[in-house]
C-alpha positions in Angstrom: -29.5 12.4 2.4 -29.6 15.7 4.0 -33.0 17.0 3.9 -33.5 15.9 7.6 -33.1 18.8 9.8 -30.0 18.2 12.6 -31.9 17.5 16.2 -29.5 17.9 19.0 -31.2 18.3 22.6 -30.6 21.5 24.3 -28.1 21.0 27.8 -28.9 23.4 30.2 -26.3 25.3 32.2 -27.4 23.4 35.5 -26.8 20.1 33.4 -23.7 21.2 32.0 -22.1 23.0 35.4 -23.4 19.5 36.9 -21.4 17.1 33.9 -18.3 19.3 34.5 -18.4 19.1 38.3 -18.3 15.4 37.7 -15.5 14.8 35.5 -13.6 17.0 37.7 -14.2 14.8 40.9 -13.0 11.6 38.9 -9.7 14.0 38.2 -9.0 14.2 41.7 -9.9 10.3 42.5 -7.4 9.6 39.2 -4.6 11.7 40.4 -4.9 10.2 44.5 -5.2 5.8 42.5 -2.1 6.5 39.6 0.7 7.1 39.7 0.4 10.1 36.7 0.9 12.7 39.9 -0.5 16.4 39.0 0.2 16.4 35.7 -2.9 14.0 34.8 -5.3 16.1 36.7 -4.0 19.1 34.7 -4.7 17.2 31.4 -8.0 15.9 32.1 -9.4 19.3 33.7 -7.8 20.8 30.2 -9.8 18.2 28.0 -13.2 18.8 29.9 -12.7 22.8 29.8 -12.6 22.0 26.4 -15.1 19.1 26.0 -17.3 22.2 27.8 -16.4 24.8 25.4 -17.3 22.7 22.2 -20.6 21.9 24.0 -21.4 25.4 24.5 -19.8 26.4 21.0 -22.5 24.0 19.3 -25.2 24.9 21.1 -24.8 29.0 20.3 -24.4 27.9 16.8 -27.5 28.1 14.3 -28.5 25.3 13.1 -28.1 23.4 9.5 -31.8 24.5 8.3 -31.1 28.2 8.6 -28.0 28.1 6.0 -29.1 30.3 2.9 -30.4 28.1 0.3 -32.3 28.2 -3.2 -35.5 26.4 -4.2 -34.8 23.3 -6.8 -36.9 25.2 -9.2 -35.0 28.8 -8.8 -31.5 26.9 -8.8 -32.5 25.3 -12.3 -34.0 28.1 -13.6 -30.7 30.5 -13.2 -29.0 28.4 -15.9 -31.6 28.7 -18.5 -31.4 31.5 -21.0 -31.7 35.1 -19.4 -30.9 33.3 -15.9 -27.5 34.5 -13.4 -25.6 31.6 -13.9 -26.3 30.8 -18.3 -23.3 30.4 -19.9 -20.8 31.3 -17.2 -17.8 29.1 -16.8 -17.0 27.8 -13.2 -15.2 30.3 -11.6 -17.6 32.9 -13.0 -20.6 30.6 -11.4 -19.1 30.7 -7.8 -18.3 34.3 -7.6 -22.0 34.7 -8.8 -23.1 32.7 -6.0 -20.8 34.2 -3.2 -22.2 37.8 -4.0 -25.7 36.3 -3.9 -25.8 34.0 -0.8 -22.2 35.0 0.9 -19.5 33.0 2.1 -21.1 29.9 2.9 -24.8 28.3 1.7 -26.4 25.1 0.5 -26.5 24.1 -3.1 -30.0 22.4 -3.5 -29.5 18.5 -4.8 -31.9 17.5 -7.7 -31.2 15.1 -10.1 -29.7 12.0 -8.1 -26.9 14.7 -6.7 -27.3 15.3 -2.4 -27.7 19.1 -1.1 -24.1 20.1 -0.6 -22.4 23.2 1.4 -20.7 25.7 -0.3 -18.0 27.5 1.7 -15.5 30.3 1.0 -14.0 30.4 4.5 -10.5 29.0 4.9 -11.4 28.6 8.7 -13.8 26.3 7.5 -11.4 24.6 4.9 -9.3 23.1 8.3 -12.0 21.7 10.2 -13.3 20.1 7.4 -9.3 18.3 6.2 -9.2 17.8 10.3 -12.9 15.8 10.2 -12.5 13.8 6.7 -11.5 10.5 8.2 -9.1 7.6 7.5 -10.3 7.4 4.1 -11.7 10.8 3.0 -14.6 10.7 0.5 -14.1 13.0 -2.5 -17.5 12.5 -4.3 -18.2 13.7 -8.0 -16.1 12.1 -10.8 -19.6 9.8 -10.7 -19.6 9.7 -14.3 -15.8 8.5 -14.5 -17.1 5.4 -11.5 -20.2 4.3 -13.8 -17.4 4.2 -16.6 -15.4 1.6 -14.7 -17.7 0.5 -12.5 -20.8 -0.3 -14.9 -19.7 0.5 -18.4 -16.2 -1.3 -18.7 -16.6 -3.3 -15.1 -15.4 -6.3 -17.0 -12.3 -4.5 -18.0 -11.1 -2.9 -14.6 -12.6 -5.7 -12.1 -12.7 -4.2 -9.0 -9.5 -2.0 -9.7 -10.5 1.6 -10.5 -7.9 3.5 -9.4 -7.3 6.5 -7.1 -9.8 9.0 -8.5 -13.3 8.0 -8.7 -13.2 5.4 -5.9 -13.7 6.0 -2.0 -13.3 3.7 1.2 -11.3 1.0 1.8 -11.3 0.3 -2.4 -9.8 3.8 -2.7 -7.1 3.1 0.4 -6.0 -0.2 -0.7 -4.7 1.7 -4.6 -3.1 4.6 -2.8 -1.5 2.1 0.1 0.0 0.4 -3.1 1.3 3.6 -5.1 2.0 6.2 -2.4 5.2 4.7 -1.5 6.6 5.0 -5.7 4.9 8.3 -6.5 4.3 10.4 -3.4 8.2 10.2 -2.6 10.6 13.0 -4.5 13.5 10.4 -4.5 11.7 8.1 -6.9 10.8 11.1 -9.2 14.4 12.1 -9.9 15.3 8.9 -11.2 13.7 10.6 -14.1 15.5 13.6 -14.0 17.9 13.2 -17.2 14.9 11.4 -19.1 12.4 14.7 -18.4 15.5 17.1 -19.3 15.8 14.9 -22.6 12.3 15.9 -23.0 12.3 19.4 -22.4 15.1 19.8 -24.7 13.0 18.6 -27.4 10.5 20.9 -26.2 13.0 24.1 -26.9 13.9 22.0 -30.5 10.3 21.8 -31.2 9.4 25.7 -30.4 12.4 27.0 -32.9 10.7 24.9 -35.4 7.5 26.1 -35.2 7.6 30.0 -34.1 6.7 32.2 -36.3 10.7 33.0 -38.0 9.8 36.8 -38.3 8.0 37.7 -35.0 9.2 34.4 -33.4 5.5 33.8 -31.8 3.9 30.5 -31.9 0.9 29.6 -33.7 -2.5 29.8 -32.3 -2.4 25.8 -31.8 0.6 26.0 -29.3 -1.2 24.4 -26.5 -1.1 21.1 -28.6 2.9 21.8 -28.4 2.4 21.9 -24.7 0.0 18.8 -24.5 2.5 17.0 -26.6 5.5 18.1 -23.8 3.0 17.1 -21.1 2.0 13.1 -22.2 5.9 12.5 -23.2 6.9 13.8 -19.6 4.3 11.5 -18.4 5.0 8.8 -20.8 8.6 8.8 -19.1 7.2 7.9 -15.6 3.9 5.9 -16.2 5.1 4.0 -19.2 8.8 3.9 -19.1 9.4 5.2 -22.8 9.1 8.1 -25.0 6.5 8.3 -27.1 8.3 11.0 -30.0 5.7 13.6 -29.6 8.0 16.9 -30.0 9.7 15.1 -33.0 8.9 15.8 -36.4 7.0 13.5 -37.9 6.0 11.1 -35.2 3.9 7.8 -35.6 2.4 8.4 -32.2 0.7 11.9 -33.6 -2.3 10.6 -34.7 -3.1 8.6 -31.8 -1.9 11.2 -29.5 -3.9 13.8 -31.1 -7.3 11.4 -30.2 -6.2 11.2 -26.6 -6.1 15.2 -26.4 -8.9 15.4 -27.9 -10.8 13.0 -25.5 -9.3 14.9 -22.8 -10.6 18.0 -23.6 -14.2 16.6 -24.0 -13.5 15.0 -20.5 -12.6 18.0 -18.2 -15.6 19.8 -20.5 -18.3 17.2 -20.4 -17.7 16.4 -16.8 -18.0 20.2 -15.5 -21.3 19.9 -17.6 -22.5 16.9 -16.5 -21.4 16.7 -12.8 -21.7 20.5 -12.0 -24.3 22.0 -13.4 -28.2 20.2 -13.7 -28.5 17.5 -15.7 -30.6 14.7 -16.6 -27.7 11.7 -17.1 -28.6 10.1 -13.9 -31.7 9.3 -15.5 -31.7 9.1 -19.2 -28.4 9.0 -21.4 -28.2 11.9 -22.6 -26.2 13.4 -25.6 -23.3 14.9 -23.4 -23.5 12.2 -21.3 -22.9 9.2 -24.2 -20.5 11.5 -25.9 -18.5 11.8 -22.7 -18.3 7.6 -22.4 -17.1 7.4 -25.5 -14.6 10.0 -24.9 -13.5 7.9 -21.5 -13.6 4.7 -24.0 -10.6 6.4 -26.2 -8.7 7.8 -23.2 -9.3 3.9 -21.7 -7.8 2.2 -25.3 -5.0 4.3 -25.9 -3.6 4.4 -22.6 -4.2 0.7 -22.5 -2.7 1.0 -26.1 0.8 2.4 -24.6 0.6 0.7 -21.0 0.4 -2.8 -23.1 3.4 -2.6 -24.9 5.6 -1.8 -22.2 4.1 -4.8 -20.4 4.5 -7.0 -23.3 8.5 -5.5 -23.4 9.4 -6.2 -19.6 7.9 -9.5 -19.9 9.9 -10.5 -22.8 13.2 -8.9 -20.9 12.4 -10.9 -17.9 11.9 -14.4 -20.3 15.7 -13.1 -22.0 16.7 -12.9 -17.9 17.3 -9.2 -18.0 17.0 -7.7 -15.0 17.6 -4.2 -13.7 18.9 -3.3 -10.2 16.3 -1.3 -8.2 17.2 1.8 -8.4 16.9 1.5 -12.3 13.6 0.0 -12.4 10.5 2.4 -13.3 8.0 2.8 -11.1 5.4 0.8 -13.9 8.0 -1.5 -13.7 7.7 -1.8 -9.7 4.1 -2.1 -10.0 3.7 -4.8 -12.5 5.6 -6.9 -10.0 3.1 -5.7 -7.7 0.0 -6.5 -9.5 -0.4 -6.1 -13.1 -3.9 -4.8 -13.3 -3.0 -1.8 -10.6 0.1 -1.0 -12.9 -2.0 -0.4 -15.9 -4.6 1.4 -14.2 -1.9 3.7 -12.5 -0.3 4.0 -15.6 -3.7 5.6 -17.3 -4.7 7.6 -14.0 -1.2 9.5 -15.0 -1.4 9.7 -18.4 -5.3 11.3 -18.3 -4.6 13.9 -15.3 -1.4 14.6 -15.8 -1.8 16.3 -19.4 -4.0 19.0 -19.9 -3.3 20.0 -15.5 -0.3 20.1 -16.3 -0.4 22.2 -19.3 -2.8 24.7 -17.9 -0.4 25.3 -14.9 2.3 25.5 -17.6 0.1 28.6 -19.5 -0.2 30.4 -16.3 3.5 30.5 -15.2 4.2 31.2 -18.3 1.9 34.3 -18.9 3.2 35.6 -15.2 6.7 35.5 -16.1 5.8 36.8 -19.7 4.1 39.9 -18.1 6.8 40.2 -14.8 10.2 40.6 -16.5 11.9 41.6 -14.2 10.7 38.7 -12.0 11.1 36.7 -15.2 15.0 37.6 -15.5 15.7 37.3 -11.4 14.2 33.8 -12.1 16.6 33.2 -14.9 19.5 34.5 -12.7 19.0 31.8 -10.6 18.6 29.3 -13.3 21.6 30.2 -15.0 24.0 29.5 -11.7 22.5 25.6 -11.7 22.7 26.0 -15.5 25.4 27.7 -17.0 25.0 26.2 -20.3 21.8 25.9 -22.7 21.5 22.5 -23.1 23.7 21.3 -20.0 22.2 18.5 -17.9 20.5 19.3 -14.4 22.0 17.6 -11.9 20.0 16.6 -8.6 21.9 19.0 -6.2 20.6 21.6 -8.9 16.5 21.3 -7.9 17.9 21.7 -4.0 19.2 24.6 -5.2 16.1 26.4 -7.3 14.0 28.5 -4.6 13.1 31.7 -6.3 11.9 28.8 -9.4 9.8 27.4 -6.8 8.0 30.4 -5.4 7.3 31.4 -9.1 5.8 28.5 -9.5 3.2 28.4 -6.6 3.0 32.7 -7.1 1.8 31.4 -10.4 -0.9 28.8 -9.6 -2.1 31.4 -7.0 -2.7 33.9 -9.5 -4.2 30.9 -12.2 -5.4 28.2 -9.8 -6.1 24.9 -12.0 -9.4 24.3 -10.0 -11.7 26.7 -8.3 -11.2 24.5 -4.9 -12.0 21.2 -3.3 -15.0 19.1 -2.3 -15.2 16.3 0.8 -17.6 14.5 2.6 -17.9 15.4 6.4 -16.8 12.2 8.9 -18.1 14.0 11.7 -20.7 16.8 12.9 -19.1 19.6 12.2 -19.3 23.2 13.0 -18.7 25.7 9.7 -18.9 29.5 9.4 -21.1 29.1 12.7 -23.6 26.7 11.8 -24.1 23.0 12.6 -23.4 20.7 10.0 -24.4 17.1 10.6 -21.9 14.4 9.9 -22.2 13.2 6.0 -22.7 16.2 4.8 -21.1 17.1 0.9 -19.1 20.2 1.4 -17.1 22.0 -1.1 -14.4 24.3 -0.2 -14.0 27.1 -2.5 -10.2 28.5 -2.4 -10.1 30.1 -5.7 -12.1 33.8 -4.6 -9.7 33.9 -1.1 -6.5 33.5 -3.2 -7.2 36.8 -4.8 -9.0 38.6 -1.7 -7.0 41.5 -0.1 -8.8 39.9 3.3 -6.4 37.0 2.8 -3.6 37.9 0.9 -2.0 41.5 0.3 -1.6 42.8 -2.7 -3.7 39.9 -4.2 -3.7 40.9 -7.8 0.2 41.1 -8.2 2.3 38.5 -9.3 5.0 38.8 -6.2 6.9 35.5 -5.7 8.8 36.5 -3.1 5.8 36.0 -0.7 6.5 32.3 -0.7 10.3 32.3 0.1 11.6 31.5 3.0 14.3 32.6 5.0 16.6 30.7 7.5 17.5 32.6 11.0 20.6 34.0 10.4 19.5 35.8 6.9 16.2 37.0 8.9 18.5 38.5 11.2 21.1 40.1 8.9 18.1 41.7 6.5 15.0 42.2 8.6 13.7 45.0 6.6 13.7 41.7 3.7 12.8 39.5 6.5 9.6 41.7 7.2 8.5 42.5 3.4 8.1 38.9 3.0 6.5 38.2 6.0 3.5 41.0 5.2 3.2 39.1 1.9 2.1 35.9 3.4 -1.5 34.3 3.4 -4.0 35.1 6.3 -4.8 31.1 6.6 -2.6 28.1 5.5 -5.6 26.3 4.7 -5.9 28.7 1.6 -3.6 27.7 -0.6 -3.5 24.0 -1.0 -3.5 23.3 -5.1 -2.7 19.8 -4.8 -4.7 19.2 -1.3 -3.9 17.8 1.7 -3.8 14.9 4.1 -4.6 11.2 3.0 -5.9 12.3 -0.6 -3.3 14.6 -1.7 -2.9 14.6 -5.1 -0.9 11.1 -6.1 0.7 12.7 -8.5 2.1 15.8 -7.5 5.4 15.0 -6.9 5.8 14.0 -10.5 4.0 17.5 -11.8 6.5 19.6 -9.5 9.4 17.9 -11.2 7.8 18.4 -15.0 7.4 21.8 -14.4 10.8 22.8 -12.3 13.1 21.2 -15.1 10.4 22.3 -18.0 9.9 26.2 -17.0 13.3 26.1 -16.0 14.2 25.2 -19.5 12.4 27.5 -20.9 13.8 30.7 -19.3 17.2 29.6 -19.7 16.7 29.1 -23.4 14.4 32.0 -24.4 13.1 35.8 -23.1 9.4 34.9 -23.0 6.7 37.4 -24.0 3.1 37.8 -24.2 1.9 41.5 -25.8 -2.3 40.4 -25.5 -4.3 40.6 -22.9 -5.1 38.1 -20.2 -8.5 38.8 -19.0 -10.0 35.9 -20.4 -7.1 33.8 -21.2 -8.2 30.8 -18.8 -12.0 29.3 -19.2 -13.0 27.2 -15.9 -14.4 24.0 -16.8 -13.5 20.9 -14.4 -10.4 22.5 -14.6 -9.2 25.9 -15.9 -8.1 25.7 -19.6 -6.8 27.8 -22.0 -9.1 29.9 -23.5 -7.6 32.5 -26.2 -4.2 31.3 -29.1 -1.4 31.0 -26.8 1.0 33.4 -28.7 4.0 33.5 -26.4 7.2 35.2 -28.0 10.0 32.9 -27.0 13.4 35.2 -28.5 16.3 33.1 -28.2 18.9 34.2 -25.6 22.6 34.5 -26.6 
């Protein structure tokens, strides 16, 4: 698709002088026939200064063919044994390739997969969000679409959901959802069921610490898989499922779906990421990775079924809840059934191990910070004076130092090394000319931790998100200017949950699970972590845990 080279004729300054001289006499004829007086003929010499300086822009630019670019044969041959890239996880790969090619270069298609730009330039990042159309194009997760598009088409018919589908297909879901789950109103209806939740969580981690040194065991991310799907379970299916109970009937199955998980994240990095050959053949990863989609597809539908089959029997009883008390499955199903279900197993399979990763990493920052870690629970402790006491909604207006150590976190652990798009229009990035339908990928994870776009890059310093209102800028400007020094170079840098049309559906739901579940947390316990943190994420599809989570959680009296 983009092997042709980008042919754009060359404008001469006679032609161009000649264009402009033109547009400007139509200016003058516009402002003497309307009755837009000299503020039109302002405007439109404005738009053809500009119309003239993107011209000349694109023309000074070098073109697409001259971006630094591997052979097929070279790119294949580096993840062999003895190559650069063998055995590096995905954030290792990228910094590989950045020192090797720089901050932007093509990565050669093969296999089925298109050539596709790499980029490490947040100036890129914006004119790529500002050029991705109505409905922008997020391509990969192919393996997921031949799962519900070829594999189990007779099952989803048409409705895939938000993650693997593009176009109008992809617009008519979100169009449908956005207005239930991209609102925070609708997510604190779930407030008092998520702090139910979390208190089960702080139940469950007494139970299975370690009574002498009060660490957890090394299988502690299960705990926090199990804290993830039941905050889930509360939104998508309206129930709890009993995962952070002793005992549960729902373990079993639960420990299938995190299992499947896992091999989903893993598989598709391998699969969709690196070379490979399932395009063509079936191969072993690739079969083992539909039958991992097949368990996530059956459980979910498992769960999502028998809250169906219990609404429908309320509504034959006549039981009806006002609107404000109806979940947002609920809502859907009245909507259309088969984008309720769907919706409902969209959450539950990215909304588990995500969530638990981001979990890990603002937990190991606080662990590591305390003195950031006992500011945070300062704060905590004037919207939650007692342990177990309820959160009330005026409580999350009132949690900003939580917030910042929240996105201070993600910076420092990002759950994805970046972003990927398809171009709407011919673009121009890092100075070249890159022709409209392009795959680009935007890599935000090496700028989050550059000192060329944020100071002190390494350091876990939340106070670089806060904000301050006039009068406190005024009254402390020495405070007023430390945190304005801290900021990001771009805004385009830090965007974990994207931006524009295909933001992330469901981030409203994982800023509430983690506000009320850190939260929690630090008013319950000192946390600790005395082991070191080099290698404690892996990158996959996303970045997971990677050594025994053996946080110290000593209870506060």
């Amino acid at each position: 698709m983009l092997s042709h080279k980008l042919s754009i004729k060359a404008i001469s300054k006679s032609s161009i002088t000649k264009n402009v001289e033109t547009a400007r006499y139509w200016a003058i004829i516009k402002k003497h026939t309307s009755a837009a007086g000299p503020t039109s003929t302002t405007s439109s010499f404005t738009n053809v200064d500009q119309q003239l300086d993107m011209t000349v822009e694109w023309q000074q630019a070098q073109p697409y063919c001259e971006l630094p670019k591997d052979g097929v044969f070279n790119f294949l041959r580096k993840f062999l044994p003895g190559g650069r890239y063998y055995n590096l996880d995905s954030a290792q790969i990228v910094k590989s390739m950045q020192k090797e090619h720089g901050d932007i270069y093509i990565l050669p298609g093969m296999m089925g997969r298109p050539d596709a730009v790499v980029t490490h330039n947040p100036e890129d990042f914006e004119c790529i969000y500002r050029n991705e159309g109505r409905w922008p194009i997020r391509p990969n997760s192919s393996t997921l679409r031949y799962h519900r598009n070829v594999l189990r088409a007779e099952f989803y018919n048409g409705i895939e959901g938000t993650i693997a589908t593009q176009g109008e297909q992809w617009g008519s879901f979100r169009s449908i959802v956005n207005p239930l789950l991209m609102q925070s109103k609708h997510m604190k209806n779930y407030l008092n069921k998520m702090a139910q939740v979390n208190q089960e969580l702080v139940e469950r981690i007494r139970l299975v610490r370690n009574p002498e040194t009060l660490e957890m065991p090394d299988d502690f991310e299960e705990t926090l898989q199990r804290w993830t799907l039941e905050s889930v379970s509360v939104v998508a299916l309206d129930k709890q499922l009993g995962l952070l109970r002793e005992n549960s009937a729902n373990s079993e199955i639960a420990l299938k779906l995190f299992s499947a998980l896992t091999d989903f994240f893993t598989l598709t990095f391998d699969l969709e990421y690196k070379p490979s050959l399932w395009r063509i053949v079936s191969t072993p990863k690739f079969r083992r990775l539909m039958r991992a989609m097949d368990d996530i597809q059956n459980i979910t539908w498992k769960y999502t079924t028998e809250v169906i089959e219990k609404l429908e029997a309320e509504k034959r009883q006549g039981i009806e809840r006002k609107e404000r008390e109806q979940s947002v499955l609920e809502k859907l199903l009245k909507i259309d059934k088969k984008v309720a279900t769907v919706m409902a197993m969209d959450l539950l399979m990215a909304g588990v191990d995500t969530t638990a990763s981001v979990a890990v990493g603002a937990l190991v920052c606080l662990a590591k910070n305390p003195e950031k870690q006992e500011k945070l629970r300062q704060e905590i402790l004037r919207v939650l004076p007692r342990k177990d006491g309820d959160f009330t909604i005026d409580a999350l207006d009132n949690i900003p130092y939580l917030r910042a150590c929240l996105k201070e976190a993600l910076r420092i652990y990002p759950l994805a090394i970046g972003n990927i798009r398809v171009l709407h229009n011919d673009v121009l990035l890092s100075g070249f000319r890159v022709p409209k339908g392009t795959v680009v990928t935007m890599i935000s994870s090496t700028a989050l931790h550059s000192e060329e776009h944020f100071p002190r890059p390494l350091e876990y310093i939340p106070e670089r998100w806060l904000r301050m209102n006039k009068e406190d800028e005024q009254s402390n400007e020495e405070a007023a200017d430390y945190t304005q020094a801290l900021k990001p170079s771009n805004p385009f840098i830090y965007l974990p949950f994207s931006v524009g049309p295909r933001a992330c559906v469901g981030h409203r739901l994982g800023d509430l699970e983690m506000e009320l579940g850190i939260a929690r947390l630090v008013r319950n316990f000192h946390i600790e972590f005395n082991y070191p943190t080099d290698n404690i994420f892996k990158g996959m599809l996303i970045n997971m845990p990677n050594v025994p989570l053996k946080f110290k959680f000593i209870d506060i009296e």
